[in-house]
N, C-alpha and C positions, 0 to 999 in steps of 0.2 A: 469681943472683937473677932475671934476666928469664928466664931459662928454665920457673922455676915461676911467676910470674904470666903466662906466654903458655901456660901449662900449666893451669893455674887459669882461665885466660878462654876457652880451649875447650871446659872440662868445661864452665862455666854457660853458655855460647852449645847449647852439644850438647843439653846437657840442657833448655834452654829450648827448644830447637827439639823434640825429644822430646817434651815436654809438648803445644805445642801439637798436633803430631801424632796423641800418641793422647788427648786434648782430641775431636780433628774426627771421627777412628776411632770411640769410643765416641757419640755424639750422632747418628753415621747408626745405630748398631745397636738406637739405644733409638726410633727411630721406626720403624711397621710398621704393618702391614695386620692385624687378627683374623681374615679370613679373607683370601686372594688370588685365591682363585679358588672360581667357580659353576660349577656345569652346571645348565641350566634345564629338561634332559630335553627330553620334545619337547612342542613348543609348535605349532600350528596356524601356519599363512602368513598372513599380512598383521593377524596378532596381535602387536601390540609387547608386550614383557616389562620389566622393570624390577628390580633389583637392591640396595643398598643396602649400600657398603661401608664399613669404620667405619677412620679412622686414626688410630694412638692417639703420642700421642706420649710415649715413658718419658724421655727427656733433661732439661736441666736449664733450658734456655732454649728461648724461642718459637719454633716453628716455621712456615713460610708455604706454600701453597700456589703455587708461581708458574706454571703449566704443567699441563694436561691433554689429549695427544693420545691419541686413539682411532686404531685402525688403520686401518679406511674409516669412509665418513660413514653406513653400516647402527646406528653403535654411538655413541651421546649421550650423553656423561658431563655431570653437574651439580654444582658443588661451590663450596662458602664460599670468599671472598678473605679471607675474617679470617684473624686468626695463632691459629693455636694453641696456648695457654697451654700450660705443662711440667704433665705428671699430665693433662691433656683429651685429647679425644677429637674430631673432626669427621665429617662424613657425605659421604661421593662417593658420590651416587646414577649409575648406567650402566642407561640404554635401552641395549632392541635390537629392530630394525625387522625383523619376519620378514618379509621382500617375498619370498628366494627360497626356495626348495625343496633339503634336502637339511642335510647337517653343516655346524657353523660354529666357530670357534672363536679369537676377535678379542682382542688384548692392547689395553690400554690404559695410558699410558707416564705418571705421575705424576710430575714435575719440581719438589722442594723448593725452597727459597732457604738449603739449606744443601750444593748441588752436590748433594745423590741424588736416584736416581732409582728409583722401585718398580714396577713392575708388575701391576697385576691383568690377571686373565685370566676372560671368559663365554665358554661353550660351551653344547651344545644339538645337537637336530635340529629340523628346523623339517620339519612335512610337509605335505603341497599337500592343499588343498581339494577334491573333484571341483564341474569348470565346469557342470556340469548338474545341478538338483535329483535324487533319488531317483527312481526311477519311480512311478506313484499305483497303489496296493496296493487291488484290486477286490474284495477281501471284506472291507475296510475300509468300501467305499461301500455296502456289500450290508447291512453288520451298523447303517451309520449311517441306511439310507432304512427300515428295518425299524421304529425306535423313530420 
């Protein structure tokens, strides 16, 4: 007789512990990004860009924003401390500062309060400016002093 209730009391502990398991399994896979990653193509230097990424959450309970680090400080993530409701959706808007010249391509690490963690990723080229105006085009001044 005790051999089947310590028989009996593993299955419900296992199984309970199971449950929760895939309980926490399912509620990371129902939250996500629509999209995860931008290319901005290219973009001029010292022209900041902006992005707009939507996180939706499919799960059955609220979910929290706790954590938004960018990879350098070139990339400005902005986003609500609210929870968001089950079936909602929130906004992380990411800058990026084109200061240098050349390919880019910066992850930004999105930390839940339910342990996951997602990643979007912006990319781009960014190209340089020339430091000197155009040269002044002389039959431009020609066709302008005529009228």
């Amino acid at each position: 007789m005790r051999s089947i209730v310590f028989i009996f009391l593993t299955c419900f502990f296992c199984q309970a512990a199971w449950a929760q398991l895939s309980d926490k399994k399912s509620s990371k896979a129902l939250v996500f990004f629509r999209n995860s990653e931008v290319d901005f193509g290219k973009i001029p230097q010292h022209k900041p860009v902006t992005h707009d990424f939507w996180l939706v959450n499919h799960s059955k309970q609220p979910i929290l924003i706790e954590n938004v680090m960018a990879s350098c400080g070139c990339t400005t993530p902005e986003y609500s401390k609210a929870p968001v409701q089950a079936g909602d959706s929130t906004l992380v808007r990411v800058g990026f500062n084109a200061a240098a010249a050349g390919e880019f391509n910066r992850g930004i690490n999105i930390q839940l309060n339910n342990s996951q963690v997602e990643q979007i990723t912006v990319s781009g080229v960014v190209y340089g400016l020339p430091s000197t105006p155009a040269p002044k085009n002389k039959i431009i001044d020609q066709i302008k002093s005529q009228n």
